[in-house]
C-alpha positions as CSV (number, residue, x, y, z in Angstrom):
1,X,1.4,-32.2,21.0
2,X,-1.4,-31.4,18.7
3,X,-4.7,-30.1,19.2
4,X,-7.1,-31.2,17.2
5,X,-11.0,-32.0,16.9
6,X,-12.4,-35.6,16.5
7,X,-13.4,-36.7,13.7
8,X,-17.4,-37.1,14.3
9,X,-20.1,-34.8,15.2
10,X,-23.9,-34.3,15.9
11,X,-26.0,-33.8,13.5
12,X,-22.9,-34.1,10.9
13,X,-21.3,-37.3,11.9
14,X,-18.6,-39.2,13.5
15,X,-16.0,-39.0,10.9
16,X,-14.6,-42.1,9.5
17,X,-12.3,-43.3,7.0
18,X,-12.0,-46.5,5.2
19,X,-8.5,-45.9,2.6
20,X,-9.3,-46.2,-0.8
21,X,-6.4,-45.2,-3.4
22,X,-6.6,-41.9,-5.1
23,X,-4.9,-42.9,-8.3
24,X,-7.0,-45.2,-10.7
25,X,-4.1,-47.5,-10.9
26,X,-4.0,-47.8,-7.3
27,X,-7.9,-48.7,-7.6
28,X,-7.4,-51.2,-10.2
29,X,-4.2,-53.0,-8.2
30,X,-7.1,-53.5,-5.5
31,X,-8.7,-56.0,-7.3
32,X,-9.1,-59.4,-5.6
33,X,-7.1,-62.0,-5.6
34,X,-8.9,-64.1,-3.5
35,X,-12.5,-64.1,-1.3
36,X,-11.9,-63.3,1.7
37,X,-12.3,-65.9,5.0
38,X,-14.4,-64.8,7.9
39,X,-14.9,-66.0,10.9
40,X,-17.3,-66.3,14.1
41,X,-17.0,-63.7,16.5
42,X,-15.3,-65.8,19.4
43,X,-12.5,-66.4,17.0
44,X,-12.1,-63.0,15.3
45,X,-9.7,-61.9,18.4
46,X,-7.0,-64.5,18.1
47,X,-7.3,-65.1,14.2
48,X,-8.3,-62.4,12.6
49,X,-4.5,-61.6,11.6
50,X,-4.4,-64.9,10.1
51,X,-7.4,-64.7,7.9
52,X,-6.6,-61.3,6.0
53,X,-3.0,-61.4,5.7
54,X,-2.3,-61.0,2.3
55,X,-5.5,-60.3,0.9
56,X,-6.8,-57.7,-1.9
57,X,-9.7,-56.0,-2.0
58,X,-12.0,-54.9,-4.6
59,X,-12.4,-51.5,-4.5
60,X,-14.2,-48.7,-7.1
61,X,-14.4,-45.2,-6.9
62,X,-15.6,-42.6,-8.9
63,X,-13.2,-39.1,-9.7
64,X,-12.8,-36.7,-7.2
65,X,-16.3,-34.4,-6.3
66,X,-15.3,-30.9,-7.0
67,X,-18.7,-29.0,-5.9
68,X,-17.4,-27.1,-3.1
69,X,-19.1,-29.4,-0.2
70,X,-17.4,-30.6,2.9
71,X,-16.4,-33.5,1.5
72,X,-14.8,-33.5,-2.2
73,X,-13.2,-36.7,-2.1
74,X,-13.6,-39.8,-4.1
75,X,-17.5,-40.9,-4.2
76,X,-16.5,-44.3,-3.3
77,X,-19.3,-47.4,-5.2
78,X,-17.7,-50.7,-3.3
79,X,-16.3,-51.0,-0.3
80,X,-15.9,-54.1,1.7
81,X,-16.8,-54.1,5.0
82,X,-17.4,-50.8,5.4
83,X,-20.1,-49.5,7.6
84,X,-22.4,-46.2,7.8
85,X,-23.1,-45.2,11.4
86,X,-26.5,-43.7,13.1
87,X,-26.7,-42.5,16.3
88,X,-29.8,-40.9,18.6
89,X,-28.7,-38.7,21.4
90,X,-29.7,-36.2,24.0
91,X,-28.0,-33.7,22.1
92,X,-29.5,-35.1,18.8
93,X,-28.3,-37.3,15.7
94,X,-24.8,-38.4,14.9
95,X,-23.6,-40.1,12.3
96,X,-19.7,-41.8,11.6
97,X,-18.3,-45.3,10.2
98,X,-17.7,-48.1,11.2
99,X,-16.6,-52.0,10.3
100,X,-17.1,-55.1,10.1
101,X,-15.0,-57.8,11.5
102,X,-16.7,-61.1,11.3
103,X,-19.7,-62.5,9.2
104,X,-22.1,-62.7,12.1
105,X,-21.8,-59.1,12.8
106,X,-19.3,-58.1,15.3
107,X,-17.8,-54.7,14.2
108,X,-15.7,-51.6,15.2
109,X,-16.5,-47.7,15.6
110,X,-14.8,-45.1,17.5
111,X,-16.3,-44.6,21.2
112,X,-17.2,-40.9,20.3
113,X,-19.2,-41.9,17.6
114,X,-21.4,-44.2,20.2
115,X,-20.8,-42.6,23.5
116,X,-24.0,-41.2,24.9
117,X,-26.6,-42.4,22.1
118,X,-29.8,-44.7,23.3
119,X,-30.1,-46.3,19.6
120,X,-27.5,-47.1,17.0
121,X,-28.0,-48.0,13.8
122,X,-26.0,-49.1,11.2
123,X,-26.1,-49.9,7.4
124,X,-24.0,-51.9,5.1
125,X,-22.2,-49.8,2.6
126,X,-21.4,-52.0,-0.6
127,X,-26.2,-53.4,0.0
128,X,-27.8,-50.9,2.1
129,X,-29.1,-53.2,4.4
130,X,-29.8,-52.0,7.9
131,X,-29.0,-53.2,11.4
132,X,-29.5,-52.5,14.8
133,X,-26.0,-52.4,16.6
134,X,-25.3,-53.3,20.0
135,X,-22.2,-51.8,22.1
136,X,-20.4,-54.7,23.7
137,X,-17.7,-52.7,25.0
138,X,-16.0,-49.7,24.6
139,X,-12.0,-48.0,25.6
140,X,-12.4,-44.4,26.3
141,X,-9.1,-44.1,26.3
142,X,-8.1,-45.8,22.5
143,X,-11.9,-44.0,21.8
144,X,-12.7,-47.8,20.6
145,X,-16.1,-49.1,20.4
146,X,-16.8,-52.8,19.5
147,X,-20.5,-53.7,18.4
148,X,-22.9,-56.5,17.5
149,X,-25.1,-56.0,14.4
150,X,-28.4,-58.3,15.3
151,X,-29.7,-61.1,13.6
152,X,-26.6,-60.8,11.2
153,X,-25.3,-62.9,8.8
154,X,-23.1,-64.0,6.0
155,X,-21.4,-60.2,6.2
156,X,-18.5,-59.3,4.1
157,X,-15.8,-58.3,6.3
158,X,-13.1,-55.7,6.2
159,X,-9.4,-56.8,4.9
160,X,-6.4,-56.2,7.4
161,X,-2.9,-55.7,7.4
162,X,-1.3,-55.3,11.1
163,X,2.1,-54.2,10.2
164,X,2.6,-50.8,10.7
165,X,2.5,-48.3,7.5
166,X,5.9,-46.3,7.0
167,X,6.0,-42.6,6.5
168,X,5.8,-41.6,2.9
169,X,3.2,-44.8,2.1
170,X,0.2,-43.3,0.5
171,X,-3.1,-44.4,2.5
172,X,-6.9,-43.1,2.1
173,X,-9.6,-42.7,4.6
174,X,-13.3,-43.5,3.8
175,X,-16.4,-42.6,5.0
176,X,-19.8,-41.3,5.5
177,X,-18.4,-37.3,4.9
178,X,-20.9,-34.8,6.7
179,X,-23.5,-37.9,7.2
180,X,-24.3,-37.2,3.1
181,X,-25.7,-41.2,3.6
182,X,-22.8,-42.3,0.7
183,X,-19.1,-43.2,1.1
184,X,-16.5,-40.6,0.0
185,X,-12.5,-41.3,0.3
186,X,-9.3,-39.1,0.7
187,X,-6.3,-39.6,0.3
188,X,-2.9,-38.7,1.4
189,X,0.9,-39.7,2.6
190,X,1.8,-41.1,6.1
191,X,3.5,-37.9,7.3
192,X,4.1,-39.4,11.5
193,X,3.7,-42.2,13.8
194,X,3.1,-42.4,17.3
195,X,1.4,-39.1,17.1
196,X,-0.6,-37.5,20.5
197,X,-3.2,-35.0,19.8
198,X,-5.9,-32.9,22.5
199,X,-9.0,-33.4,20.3
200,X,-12.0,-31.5,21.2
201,X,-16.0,-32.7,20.3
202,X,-19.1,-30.6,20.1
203,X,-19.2,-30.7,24.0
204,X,-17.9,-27.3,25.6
205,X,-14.3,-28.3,27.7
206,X,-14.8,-31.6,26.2
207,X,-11.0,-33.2,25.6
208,X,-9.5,-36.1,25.5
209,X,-5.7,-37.0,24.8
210,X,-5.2,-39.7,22.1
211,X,-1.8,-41.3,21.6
212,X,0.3,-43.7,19.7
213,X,-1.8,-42.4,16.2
214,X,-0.8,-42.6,12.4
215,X,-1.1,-38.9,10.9
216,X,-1.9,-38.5,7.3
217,X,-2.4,-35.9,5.4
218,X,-5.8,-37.3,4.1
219,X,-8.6,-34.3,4.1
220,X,-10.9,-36.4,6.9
221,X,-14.0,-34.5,7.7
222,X,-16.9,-34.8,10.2
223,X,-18.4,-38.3,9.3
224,X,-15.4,-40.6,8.9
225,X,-14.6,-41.2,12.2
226,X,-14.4,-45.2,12.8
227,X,-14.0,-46.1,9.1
228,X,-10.5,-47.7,8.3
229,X,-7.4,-46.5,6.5
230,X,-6.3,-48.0,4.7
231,X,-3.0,-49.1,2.4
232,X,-2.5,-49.3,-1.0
233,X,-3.4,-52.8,-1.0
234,X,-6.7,-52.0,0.3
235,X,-6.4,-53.3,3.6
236,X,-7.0,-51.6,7.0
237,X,-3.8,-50.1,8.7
238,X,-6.4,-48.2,11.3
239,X,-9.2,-46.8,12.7
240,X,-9.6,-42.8,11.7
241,X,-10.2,-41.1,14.7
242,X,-9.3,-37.1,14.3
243,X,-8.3,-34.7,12.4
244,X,-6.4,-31.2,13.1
245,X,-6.8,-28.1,11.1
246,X,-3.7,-25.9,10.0
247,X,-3.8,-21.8,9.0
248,X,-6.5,-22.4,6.7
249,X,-9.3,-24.7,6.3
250,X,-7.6,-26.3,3.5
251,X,-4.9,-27.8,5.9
252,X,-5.4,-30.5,7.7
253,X,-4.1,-33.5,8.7
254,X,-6.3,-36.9,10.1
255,X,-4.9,-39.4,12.9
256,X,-5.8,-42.7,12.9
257,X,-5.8,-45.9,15.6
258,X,-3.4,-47.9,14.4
259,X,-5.7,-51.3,13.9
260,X,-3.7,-53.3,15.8
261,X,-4.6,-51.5,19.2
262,X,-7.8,-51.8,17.9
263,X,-8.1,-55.3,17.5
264,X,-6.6,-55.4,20.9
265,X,-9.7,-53.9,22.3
266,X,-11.9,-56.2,20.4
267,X,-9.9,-59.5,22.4
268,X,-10.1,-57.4,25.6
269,X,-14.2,-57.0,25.0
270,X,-14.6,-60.7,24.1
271,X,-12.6,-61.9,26.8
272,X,-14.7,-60.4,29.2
273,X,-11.8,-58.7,31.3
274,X,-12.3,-55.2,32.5
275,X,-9.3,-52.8,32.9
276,X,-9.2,-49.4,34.0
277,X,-10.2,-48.2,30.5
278,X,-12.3,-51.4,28.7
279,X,-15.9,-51.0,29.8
280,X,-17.9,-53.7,28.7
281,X,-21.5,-54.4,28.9
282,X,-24.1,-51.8,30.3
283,X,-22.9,-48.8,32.4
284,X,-24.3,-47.9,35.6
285,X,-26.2,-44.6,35.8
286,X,-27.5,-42.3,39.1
287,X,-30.4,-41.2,36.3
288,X,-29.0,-36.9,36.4
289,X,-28.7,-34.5,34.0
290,X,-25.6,-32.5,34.8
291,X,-24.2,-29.2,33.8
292,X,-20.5,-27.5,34.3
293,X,-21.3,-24.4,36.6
294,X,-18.5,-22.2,38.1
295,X,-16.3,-25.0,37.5
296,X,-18.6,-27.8,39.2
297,X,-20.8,-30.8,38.3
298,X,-24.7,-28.7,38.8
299,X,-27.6,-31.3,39.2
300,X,-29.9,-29.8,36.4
301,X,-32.2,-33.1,36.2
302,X,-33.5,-35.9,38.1
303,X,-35.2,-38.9,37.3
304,X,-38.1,-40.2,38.8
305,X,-37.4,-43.4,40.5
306,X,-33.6,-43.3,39.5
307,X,-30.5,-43.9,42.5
308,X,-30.3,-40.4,42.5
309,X,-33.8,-39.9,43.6
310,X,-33.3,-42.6,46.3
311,X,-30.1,-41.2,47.6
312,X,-31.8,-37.6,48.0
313,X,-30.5,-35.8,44.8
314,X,-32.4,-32.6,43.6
315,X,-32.2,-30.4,41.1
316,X,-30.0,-27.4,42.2
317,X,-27.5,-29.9,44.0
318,X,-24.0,-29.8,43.1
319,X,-22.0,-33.2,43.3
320,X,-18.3,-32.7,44.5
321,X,-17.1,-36.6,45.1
322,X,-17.6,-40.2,43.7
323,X,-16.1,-43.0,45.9
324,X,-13.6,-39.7,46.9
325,X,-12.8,-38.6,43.7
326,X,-13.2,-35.0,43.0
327,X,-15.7,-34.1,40.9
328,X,-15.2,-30.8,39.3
329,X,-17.2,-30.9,35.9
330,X,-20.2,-32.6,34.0
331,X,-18.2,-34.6,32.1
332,X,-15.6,-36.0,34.6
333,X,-18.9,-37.0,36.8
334,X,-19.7,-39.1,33.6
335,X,-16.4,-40.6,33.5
336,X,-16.5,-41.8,37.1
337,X,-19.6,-43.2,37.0
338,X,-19.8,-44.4,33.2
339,X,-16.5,-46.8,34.6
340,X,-18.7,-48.4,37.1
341,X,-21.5,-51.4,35.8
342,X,-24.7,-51.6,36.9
343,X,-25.6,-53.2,40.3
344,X,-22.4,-51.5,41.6
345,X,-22.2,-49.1,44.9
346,X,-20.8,-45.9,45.0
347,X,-20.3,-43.2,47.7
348,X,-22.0,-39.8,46.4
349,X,-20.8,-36.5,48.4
350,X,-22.6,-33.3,47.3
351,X,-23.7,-30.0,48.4
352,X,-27.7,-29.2,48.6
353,X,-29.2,-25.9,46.8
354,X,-28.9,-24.2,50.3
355,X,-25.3,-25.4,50.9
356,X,-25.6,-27.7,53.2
357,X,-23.5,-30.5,53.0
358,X,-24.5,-34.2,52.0
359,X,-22.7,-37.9,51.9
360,X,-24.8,-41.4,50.7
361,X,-24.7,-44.2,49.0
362,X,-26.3,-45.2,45.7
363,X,-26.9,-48.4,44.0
364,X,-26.3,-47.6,40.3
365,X,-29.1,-48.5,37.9
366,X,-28.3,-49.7,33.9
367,X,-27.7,-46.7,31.6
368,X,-30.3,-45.9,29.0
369,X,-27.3,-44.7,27.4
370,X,-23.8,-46.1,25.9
């Protein structure tokens, strides 16, 4: 298995990719053939396939920047579909990509590029226009996010191709490199499939495992997480998720979502079934801040009025169970309780400042937070 970081980050962006061809003649074989359908967003789940298959897109880039930045990929000047990502967080600003899927707005982002922030904002590549984007759902473990841009219409919409790309097929990932506010691309060869990877985020001890992924040997950078890859067609083949450096900073290799599972996510979201994984709507919340001590979840924060107030939470606590699930760091708290909705009742054991031990329940309240 791989280690690797994700593709996103505070401050710099969640990184995305959206393939675009390296080669001019690549470029130019983009052209299109034909405008592309779209469709309303109860329909995108069960037709999308049907709508794309076969299309070209019209893609331009510029030559490759050469200045020394982060990113010196293609500056990419049209991209269908193709969406810039803004994020407000506790820890800050993020930035990534995303894209759309149907005209009236419904789109797709990684979850790390989302998880967390209180506002997103997104902005339409190829016009500039800006919309405010609303999480329907997410699958922590895919690291899938599906959104609603509001009050949208008449939106270009990404092309896809759901078969599989083979190793050797030259891809590129576009996106919004180091949150620069323009698309870049890179480019590179399917090298694996069905790839796992540990990737890492800004967050201390903060891991997830990621499966079933496409690695390229596209340059992705900070930024381009949730843009597509895409095929030298021009169509999406996945969702750019991560990336993995080798001896030196000039090696790396990015892992995509293939866009099928992707799309599967989007159905699961719409449909309105929950699994173990899909959370959709708003998450519950005790209203804590939490910190990793000494290998525990420390109370650092409560809010006034929250469940956590009500229950008897204070600053200085330490939580050690959710619904008897061990609880042994800040981020595994959030896991248990970001599964749970609003409304919903949970069992809370923790340990007081003084050491004395605690047990109540708590009636979670909506998450200012996705």
């Amino acid at each position: 298995m791989v280690a690797g970081f994700l593709a996103g980050a505070i401050l710099a962006g969640g990184v995305g990719t959206f393939a675009v061809q390296e080669i001019q003649e690549a470029i130019e074989a983009s052209q299109p053939r034909a405008a592309a359908p779209v469709l309303d967003g109860d329909q995108i789940a069960q037709q999308l396939h049907l709508a794309h298959d076969g299309i070209r897109v019209d893609w331009e880039a510029d030559p490759p920047i050469a200045d020394g930045g982060l990113d010196e990929g293609h500056r990419v000047t049209r991209a269908p579909g193709v969406l810039m990502v803004d994020t407000l967080t506790l820890r800050g600003m993020g930035v990534g990509t995303g894209m759309v899927l149907s005209q009236d707005g419904l789109a797709v982002t990684n979850y790390h590029v989302v998880e967390d922030s209180s506002e997103v904002t997104v902005t339409v590549a190829d016009t500039g226009r800006r919309y405010t984007a609303v999480v329907l759902g997410r699958d922590s473990r895919h690291d899938v996010a599906v959104l609603q841009l509001e009050e949208a219409g008449g939106l270009t919409t990404v092309s896809i191709d759901e078969q599989m790309p083979r190793r050797g097929d030259l891809t590129a990932a576009v996106g919004n490199g180091g949150g620069q506010g323009y698309l870049t691309a890179v480019t590179g060869e399917v090298t694996g499939l069905d790839r796992s990877i540990m990737a890492g985020s800004e967050i201390p001890d903060d891991y997830s495992r990621l499966t079933g992924l496409i690695e390229t040997e596209a340059d992705v950078v900070p930024g381009y997480s949730g843009g597509p890859l895409v095929n030298d067609d021009g169509q999406v083949v996945g969702v750019t998720t991560a990336a993995s450096r080798g001896e030196t900073a000039r090696e790396v290799d990015g892992y995509a979502i293939p866009i099928t599972v992707a799309l599967g996510v989007v159905d699961q979201v719409l449909s309105g079934e929950e699994t173990e994984t899909v959370s959709i709507g708003v998450d519950g919340a005790l209203g804590i801040m939490v910190s990793t001590v000494d290998g525990a979840a420390r109370i650092e924060e409560v809010t006034e009025g929250s469940a956590a107030e009500k229950l008897g939470l204070r600053a200085g606590d330490t939580v050690l169970r959710v619904d008897g699930e061990e609880v042994v760091s800040s981020k595994e708290l959030a896991d248990l309780v970001n599964d749970r909705n609003a409304g919903d009742t949970v069992t809370v054991e923790w340990r007081t400042s003084d050491g004395e031990p605690r047990q109540g329940q708590a009636v979670l309240q909506e998450a200012v937070v996705n």
